[in-house]
C-alpha positions in Angstrom: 1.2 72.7 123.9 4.1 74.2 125.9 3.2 75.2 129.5 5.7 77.2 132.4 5.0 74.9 135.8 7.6 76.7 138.7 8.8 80.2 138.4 12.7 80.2 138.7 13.2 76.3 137.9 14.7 76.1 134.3 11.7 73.5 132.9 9.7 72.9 130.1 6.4 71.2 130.0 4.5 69.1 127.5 1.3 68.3 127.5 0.6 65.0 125.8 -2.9 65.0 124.9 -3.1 61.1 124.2 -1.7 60.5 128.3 -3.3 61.5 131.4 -0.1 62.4 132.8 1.6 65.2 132.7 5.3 64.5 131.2 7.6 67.3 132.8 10.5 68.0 130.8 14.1 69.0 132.7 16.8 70.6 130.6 20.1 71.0 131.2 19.9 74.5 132.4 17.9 73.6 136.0 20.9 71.5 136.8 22.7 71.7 139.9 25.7 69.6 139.4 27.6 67.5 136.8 30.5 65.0 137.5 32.2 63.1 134.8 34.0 60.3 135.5 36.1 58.3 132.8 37.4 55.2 132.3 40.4 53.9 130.1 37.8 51.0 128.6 35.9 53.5 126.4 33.2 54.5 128.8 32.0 56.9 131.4 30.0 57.8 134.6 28.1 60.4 134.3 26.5 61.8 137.2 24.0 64.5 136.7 22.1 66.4 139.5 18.9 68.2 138.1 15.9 70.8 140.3 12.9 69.1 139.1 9.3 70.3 140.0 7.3 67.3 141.8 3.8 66.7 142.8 2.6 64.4 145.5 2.4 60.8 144.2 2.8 59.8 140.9 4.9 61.9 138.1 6.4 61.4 134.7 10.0 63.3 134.4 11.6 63.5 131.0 15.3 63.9 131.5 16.7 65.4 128.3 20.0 66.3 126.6 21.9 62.7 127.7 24.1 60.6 126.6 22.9 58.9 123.2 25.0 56.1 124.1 24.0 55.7 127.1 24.2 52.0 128.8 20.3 52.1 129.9 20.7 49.0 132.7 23.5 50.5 134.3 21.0 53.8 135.0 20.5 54.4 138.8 18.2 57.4 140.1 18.2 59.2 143.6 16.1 61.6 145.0 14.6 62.3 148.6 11.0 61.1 149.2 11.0 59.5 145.6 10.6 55.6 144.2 11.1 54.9 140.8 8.0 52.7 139.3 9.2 52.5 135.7 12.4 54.3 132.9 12.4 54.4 129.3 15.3 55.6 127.1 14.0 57.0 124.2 16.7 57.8 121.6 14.5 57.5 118.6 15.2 60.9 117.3 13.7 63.6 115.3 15.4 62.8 111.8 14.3 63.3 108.1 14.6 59.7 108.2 13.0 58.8 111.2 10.1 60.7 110.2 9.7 59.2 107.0 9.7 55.4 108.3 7.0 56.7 110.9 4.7 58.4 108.0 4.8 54.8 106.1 1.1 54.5 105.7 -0.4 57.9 106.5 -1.4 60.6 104.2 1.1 63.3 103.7 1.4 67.1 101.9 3.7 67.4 98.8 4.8 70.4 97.0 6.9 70.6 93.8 7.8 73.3 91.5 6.1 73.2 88.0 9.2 73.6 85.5 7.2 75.5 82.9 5.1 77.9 84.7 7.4 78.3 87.7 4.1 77.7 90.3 4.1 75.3 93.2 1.7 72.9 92.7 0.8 70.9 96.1 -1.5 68.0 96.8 -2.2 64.9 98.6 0.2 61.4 98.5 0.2 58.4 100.8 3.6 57.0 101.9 3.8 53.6 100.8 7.5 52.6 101.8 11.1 54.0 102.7 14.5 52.5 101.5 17.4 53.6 100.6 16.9 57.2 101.3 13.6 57.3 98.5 10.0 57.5 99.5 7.4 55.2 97.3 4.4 57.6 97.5 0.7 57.0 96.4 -0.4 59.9 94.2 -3.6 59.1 93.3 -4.0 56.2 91.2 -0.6 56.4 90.5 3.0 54.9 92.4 5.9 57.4 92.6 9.2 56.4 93.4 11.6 59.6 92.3 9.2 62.6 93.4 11.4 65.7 92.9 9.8 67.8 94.9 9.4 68.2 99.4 7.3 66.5 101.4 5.5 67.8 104.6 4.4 66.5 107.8 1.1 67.3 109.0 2.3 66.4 112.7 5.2 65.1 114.7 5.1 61.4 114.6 4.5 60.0 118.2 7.7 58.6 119.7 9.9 60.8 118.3 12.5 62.9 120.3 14.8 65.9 119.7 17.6 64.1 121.6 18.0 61.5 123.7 15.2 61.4 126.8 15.2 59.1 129.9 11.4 58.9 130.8 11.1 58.2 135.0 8.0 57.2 136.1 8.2 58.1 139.8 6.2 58.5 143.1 6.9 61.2 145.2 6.0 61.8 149.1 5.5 65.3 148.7 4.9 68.2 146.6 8.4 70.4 146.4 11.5 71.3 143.6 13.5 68.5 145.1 17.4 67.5 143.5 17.2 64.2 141.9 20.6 62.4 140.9 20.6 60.3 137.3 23.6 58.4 137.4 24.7 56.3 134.7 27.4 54.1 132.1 28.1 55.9 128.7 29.8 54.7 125.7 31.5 56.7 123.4 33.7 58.8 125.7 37.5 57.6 126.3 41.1 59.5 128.1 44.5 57.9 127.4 47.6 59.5 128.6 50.5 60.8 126.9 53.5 62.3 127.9 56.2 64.5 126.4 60.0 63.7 127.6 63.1 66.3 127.0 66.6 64.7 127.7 69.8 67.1 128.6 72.5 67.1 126.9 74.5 64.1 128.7 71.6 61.5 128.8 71.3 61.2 132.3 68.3 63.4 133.1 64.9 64.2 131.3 62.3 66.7 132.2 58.5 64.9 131.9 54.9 66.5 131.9 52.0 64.2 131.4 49.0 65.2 129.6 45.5 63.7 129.8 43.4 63.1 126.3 40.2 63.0 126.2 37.6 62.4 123.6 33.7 62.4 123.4 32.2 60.8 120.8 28.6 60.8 121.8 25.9 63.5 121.0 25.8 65.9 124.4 27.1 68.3 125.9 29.1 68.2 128.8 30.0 72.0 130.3 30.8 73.2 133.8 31.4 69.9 134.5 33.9 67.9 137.6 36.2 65.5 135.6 37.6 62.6 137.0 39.7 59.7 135.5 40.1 55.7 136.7 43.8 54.5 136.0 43.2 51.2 135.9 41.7 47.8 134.2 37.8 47.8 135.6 36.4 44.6 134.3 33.5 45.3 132.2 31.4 42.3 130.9 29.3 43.7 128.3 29.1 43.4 124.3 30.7 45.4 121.8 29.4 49.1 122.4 26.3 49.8 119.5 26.2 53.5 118.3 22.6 55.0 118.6 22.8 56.5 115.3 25.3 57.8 112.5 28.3 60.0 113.6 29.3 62.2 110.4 30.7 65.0 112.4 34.6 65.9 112.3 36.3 65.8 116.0 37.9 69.3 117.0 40.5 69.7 119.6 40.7 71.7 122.1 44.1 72.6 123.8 43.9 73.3 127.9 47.0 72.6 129.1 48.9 74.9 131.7 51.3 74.7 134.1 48.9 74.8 137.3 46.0 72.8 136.3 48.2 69.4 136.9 45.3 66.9 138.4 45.4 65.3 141.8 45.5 61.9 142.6 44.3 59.2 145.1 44.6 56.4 145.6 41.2 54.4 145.1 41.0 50.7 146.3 42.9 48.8 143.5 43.1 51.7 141.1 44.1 55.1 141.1 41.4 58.6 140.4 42.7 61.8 139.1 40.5 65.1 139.4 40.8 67.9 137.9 40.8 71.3 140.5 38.5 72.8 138.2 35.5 72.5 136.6 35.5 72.3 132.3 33.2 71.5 129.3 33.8 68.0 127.4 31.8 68.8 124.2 30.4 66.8 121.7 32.7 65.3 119.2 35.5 66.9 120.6 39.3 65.9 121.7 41.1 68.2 124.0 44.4 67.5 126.3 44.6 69.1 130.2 47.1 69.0 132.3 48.0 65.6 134.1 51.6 65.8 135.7 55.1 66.6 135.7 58.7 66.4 137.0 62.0 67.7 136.4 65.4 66.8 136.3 64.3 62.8 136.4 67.3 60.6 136.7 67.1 58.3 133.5 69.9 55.9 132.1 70.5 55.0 128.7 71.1 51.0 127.5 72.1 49.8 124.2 71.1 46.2 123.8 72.0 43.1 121.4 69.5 40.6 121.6 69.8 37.1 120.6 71.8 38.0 117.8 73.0 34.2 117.7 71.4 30.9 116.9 73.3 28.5 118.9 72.3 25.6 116.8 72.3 27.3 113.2 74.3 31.0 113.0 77.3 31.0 111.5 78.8 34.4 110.5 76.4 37.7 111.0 77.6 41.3 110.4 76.0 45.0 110.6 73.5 44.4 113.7 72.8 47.6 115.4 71.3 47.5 119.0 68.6 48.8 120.1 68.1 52.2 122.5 66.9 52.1 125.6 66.0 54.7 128.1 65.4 53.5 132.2 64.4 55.1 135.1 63.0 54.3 138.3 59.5 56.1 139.1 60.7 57.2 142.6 60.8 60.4 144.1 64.2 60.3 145.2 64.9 60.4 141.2 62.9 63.8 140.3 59.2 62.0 139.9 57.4 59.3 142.2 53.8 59.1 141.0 51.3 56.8 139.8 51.4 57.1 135.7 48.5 56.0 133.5 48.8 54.2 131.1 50.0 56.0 127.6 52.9 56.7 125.2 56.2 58.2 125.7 57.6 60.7 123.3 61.1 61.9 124.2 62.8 64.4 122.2 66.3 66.1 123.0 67.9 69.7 122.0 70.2 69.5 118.9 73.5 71.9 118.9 70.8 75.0 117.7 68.6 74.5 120.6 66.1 73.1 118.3 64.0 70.0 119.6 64.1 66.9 117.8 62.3 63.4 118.3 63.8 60.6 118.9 61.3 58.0 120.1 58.8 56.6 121.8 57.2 53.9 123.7 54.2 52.7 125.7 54.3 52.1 129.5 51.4 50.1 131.5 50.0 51.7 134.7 53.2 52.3 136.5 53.3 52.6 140.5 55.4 54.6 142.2 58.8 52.9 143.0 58.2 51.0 139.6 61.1 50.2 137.0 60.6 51.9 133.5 62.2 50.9 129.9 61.3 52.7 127.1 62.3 51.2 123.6 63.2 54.5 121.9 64.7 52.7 118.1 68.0 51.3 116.6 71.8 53.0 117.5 73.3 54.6 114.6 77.2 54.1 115.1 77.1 51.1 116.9 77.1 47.8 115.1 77.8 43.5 115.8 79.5 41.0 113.3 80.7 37.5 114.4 81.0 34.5 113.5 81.2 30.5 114.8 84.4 30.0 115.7 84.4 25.9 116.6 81.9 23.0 116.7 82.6 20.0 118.3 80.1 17.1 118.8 81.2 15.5 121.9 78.1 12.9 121.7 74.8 12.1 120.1 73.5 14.6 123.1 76.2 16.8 123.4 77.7 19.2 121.7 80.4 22.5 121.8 80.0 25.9 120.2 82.1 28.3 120.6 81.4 32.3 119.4 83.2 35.2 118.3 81.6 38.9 118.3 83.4 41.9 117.2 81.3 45.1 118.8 82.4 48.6 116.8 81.5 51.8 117.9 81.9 54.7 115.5 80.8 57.5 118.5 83.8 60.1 119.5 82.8 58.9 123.1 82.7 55.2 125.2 79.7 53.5 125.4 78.6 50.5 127.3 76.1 47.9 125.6 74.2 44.9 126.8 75.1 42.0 124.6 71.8 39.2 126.1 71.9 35.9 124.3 69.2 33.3 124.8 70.7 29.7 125.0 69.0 26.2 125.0 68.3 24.5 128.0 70.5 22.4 130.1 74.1 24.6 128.5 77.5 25.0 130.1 79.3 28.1 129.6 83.1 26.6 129.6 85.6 29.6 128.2 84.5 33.4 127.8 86.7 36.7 127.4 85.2 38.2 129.9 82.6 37.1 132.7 78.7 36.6 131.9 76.2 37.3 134.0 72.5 35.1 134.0 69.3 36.7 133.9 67.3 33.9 134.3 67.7 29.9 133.2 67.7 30.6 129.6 69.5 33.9 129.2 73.2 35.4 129.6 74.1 38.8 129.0 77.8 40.5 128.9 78.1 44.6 129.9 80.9 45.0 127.6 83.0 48.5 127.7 83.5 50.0 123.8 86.4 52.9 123.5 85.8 55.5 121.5 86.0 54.8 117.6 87.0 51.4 118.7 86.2 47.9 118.9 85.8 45.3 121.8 86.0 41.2 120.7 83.8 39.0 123.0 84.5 35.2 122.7 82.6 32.5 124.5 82.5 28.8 124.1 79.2 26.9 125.4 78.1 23.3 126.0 74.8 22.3 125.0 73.3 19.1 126.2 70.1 18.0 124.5 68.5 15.9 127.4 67.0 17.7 129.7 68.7 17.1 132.8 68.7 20.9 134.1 70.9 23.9 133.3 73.9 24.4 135.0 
């Protein structure tokens, strides 16, 4: 039995004749606020601010329409005047299953359409069991285990909910339509960044607008709501996130990008929030993309790098390695950008000679502060290519030993390049002849920035000591 309580307060009531209490039911529609807040770790914060009708001392509020993945010990309620005595989450819903485990052992109506006569015939069965989908009824004196006809309910079995209900038993100091906040940790909804990249012509600048993805997988509704998103690694100690029930619906997408809805950002403690200058509706089982960031005319530089091509102790002749493409920049305003990127993948694309926009790679970057280096690992060079081959070996002693290395570098471009040939050597080596001068990364690693003329070829020869003890690098 349904009952109205406050003129003007969006509420519905239900009388439950088997409690003394009244249970006050508050919808979606008498609330006052919404912020979502979202996490790169798969969950959320909602915050949801409700009008809900109280009575001097003790009620029972039903807070429907919430998250059905919500965390329930992470729940925290405010109000003025109110104490919270005791919360239930109830997400036991109103399914044909459900219903059917519930009935096990009461007496239920049956119908089914007589084949010859065309008549529905109804009577009386008890359900005996549920699995797999098939009642076992009690017809009678007989057991029926494929009955081809429906079954009906004389009654709602008791604990069963439309969707997902947070029960508050609270005390209240007075009788008034007061705002209470339920605040609380969701699975089930998730943002990642992405970002599109278009190089010029040259190489040497790139045009970049971030987007922000963001996906609900849970069962509600979140409209007219204040988004904001946590860059950063919150440590979360909790267990693999459980799903409340079965998910069989498709995810649609949702496009909202423009070029003024770009989200703000602050700086917050140890992590960054963005927020969104408007409100919007995150609904269920749905991806869309907004607006994050962007930048123009961002200084980038592009690397071609040979790494550890050679073996010290075991390569002998190698041909037909290609290097791979990198792209740098520096996230500094001075260079066209200078702000704090989440997280998420890079896809850069450039103009061919018909104007038309092709891809050309991609990479993942961690949460990137401002003044922060940048390499992204876009693939392989085409036209550029490494053979060599050892070109000496002496064994000076049992500990000692000479190596020396020739690498022809080829590049088949109408233009001069410039490529990074690093090479990884064995601790405590000797560099003691080289065609031209390395310089050291760090105690294991050399690299060479070696010049290649158009459609030509550059030879790089080095000869290195390697001493087996280890007495130090040198």
């Amino acid at each position: 039995m349904f009952h109205k309580l406050l003129a003007g307060l969006a509420v519905s009531t239900i009388i439950l004749t088997v409690q003394a209490q009244e249970l006050v039911t508050v919808t979606p529609e008498s609330r006052e606020k919404l912020t979502v807040t979202i996490y790169n770790q798969g969950i959320g914060l909602i915050k949801d601010v409700r009008q809900v009708p109280l009575q001097q001392g003790k009620n029972q509020i039903a807070f429907s329409d919430i998250s059905d993945q919500m965390i329930p010990e992470s729940v925290f309620v405010s109000g003025k005047g109110i104490e919270v005595q005791e919360q239930n989450f109830n997400f036991d819903l109103l399914t044909h299953d459900n219903m059917m485990r519930k009935a096990i052992g009461s007496t239920v109506d049956i119908e089914w359409t007589n084949p010859v006569t065309g008549a529905t015939e109804s009577q009386k069965a008890q359900v005996l069991a549920f699995n797999d989908g098939n009642p076992v009824l009690k017809i009678g004196n007989k057991i029926e285990t494929k009955y081809p006809g429906r079954i009906l309910f004389n009654q709602i079995p008791k604990n069963l909910w439309s969707k997902p209900t947070l029960i508050l038993d609270l005390m209240s100091k007075q009788a008034a339509g007061e705002n209470i906040e339920l605040s609380y940790l969701s699975n089930g909804i998730n943002w990642k960044a992405d970002y599109v990249a278009e190089l010029n012509d040259s190489d040497d600048e790139m045009d970049l607008n971030g987007l922000v993805t963001l996906t609900n997988n849970t069962q509600v509704n979140y409209e007219n709501a204040t988004l904001q998103l946590v860059a950063g690694s919150v440590n979360i100690t909790r267990p693999t996130p459980r799903l409340m029930y079965e998910k069989a619906a498709m995810l649609s997408v949702q496009n909202a990008m423009t070029a003024d809805s770009a989200m703000g950002s602050e700086q917050l403690g140890d992590y960054y929030l963005y927020t969104l200058d408007r409100p919007t509706d995150i609904l269920s089982n749905q991806t869309k993309q907004v607006a994050l960031l962007s930048g123009d005319a961002i200084k980038v530089q592009k690397q071609y790098k040979f790494t550890n091509v050679i073996n010290v102790a075991y390569t002998t002749d190698f041909e037909d390695v290609k290097p791979s493409v990198f792209l740098e920049f520096k996230n500094k305003k001075e260079d066209g950008l200078g702000l704090p990127l989440p997280k998420g993948t890079i896809r850069v694309y450039k103009k061919d000679q018909n104007n038309r926009l092709i891809f050309v790679g991609e990479d993942n970057i961690e949460h990137t502060a401002i003044n922060q280096d940048i390499k992204l690992r876009l693939g392989q060079a085409f036209d550029i290519t490494a053979k060599g081959k050892k070109t000496s070996y002496t064994s000076v002693s049992n500990d000692v030993y000479e190596v020396g290395f020739e690498v022809a570098l080829s590049n088949a471009m109408k233009t001069p390049v410039s490529v990074r040939f690093e090479q990884r050597l064995p601790n405590n080596w000797r560099i003691l002849s080289e065609s031209q001068k390395s310089l050291k990364e760090n105690a294991n690693t050399i690299y060479w920035n070696v010049e290649i003329p158009p459609e030509g070829q550059t030879i790089l020869t080095f000869k290195v000591q390697i001493t087996k003890k280890n007495s130090g690098s040198k």
